[in-house]
C-alpha positions as CSV (number, residue, x, y, z in Angstrom):
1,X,-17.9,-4.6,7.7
2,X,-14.9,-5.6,9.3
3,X,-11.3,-5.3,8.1
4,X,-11.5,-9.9,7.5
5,X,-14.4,-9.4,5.1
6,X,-12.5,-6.1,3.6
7,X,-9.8,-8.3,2.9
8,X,-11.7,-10.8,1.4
9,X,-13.7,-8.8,-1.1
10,X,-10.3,-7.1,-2.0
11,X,-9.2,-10.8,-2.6
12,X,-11.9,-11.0,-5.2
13,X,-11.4,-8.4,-7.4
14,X,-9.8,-7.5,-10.7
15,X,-6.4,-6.7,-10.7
16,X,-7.3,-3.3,-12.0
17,X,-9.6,-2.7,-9.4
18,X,-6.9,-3.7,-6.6
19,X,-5.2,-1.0,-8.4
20,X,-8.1,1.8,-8.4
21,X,-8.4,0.4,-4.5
22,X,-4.5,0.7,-3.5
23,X,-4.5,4.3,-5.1
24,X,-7.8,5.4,-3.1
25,X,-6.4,4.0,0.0
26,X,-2.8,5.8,-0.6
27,X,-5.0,9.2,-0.9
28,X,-6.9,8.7,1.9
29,X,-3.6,7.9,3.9
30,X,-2.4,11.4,2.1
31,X,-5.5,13.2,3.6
32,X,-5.0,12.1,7.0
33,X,-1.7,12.1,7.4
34,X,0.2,15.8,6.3
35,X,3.5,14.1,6.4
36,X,2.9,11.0,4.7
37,X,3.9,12.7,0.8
38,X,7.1,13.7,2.6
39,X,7.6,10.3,3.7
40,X,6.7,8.9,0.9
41,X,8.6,11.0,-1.3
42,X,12.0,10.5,0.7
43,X,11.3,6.2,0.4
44,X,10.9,6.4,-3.1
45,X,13.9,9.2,-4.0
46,X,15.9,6.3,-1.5
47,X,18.4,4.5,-3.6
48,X,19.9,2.9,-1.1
49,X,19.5,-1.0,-2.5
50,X,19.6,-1.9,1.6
51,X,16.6,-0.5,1.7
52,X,14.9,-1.5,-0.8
53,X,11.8,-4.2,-0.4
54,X,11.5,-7.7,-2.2
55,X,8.2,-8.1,-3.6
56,X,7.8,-11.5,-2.0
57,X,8.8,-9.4,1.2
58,X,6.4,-6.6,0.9
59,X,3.2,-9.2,0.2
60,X,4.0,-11.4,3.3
61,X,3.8,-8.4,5.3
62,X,0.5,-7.0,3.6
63,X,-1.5,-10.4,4.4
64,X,-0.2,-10.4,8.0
């Protein structure tokens, strides 16, 4: 399957199952990656408002 038809089945479901999706992705990404919870971690303690993403922002980059 490629990642087109990923994205479109992703378009199609619930918004709780986007949810269950985005959180499965996020651990795999944690698995793979042994710095990623550090990074993560740092973004989110960030309260920097500069630095912060709009939503609007953060969805035109996901569909590009």
């Amino acid at each position: 399957m490629s990642l087109t038809e990923l994205k479109q089945e992703a378009e199609r479901l619930s918004p709780a199952e986007r949810r269950h999706l985005a959180a499965h992705l996020v651990a795999l990404e944690r698995k793979s990656d042994p710095g990623f919870k550090q990074q993560l971690a740092e973004k989110i303690d960030d309260h920097t408002p500069g630095q912060w993403v709009v939503r609007e922002d953060a969805e035109k980059r996901l569909e590009e």
